[in-house]
C-alpha positions in Angstrom: -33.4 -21.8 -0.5 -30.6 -20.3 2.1 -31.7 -17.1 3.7 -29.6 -15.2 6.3 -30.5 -11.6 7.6 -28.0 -9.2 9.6 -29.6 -7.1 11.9 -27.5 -4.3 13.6 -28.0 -1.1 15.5 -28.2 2.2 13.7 -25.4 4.6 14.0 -25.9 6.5 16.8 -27.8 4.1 18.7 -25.2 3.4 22.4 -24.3 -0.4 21.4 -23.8 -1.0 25.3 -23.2 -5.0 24.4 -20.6 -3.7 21.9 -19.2 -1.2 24.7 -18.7 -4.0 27.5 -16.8 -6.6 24.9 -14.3 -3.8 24.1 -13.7 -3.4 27.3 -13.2 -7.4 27.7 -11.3 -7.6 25.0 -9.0 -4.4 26.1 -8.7 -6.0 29.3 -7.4 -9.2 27.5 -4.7 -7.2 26.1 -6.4 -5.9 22.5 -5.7 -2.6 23.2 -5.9 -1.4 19.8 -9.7 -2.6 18.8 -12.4 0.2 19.1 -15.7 1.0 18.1 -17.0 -2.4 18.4 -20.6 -3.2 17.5 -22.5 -6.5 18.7 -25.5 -7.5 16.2 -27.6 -11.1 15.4 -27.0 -13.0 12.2 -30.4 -15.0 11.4 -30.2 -18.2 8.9 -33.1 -20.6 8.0 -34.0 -22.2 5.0 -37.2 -20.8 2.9 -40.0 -22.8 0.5 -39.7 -21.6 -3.2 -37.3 -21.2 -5.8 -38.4 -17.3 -6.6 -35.3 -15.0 -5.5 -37.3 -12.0 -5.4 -40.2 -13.0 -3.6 -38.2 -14.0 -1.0 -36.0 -11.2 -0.4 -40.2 -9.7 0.0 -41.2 -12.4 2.5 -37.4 -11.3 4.4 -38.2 -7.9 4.2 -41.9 -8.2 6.0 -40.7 -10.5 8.5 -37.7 -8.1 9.1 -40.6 -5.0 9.5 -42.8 -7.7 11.3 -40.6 -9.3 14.0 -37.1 -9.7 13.3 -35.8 -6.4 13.8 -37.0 -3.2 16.2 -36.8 -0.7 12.8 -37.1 2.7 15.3 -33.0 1.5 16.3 -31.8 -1.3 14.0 -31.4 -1.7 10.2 -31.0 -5.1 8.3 -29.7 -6.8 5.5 -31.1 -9.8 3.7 -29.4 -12.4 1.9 -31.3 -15.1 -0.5 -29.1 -17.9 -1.9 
């Protein structure tokens, strides 16, 4: 099965990534975007056909590795 996970910073975390491509795309004459946030989009395919498990195995591997949980949150998606 398709599995994708979102990983972004928490609010209140200084996105400094986001920060310097507002300030590319200002200079590029897209004045009116702001507050822009910069995080990592994760797909891969997963063995089994049980949704729920899954979404489990995401989660750990989210806690384990895939995101730093003291300044980013995540999302997982199972299709």
């Amino acid at each position: 099965m398709k599995a994708k996970v979102h990983v972004y910073l928490k609010p209140g975390v200084l996105d400094v990534q986001g920060k310097a491509v507002e300030g590319a795309l200002h200079d590029l004459g897209w004045g009116g975007v702001s507050n822009v946030r910069v995080g990592k989009l994760l797909e891969f395919d997963l063995d089994g056909a049980d949704q729920e498990a899954a979404r489990g195995e995401l989660k750990a591997m989210c806690e384990k590795l895939l995101a730093n949980t003291v300044i980013e949150s995540y999302k997982v998606e199972v299709a």
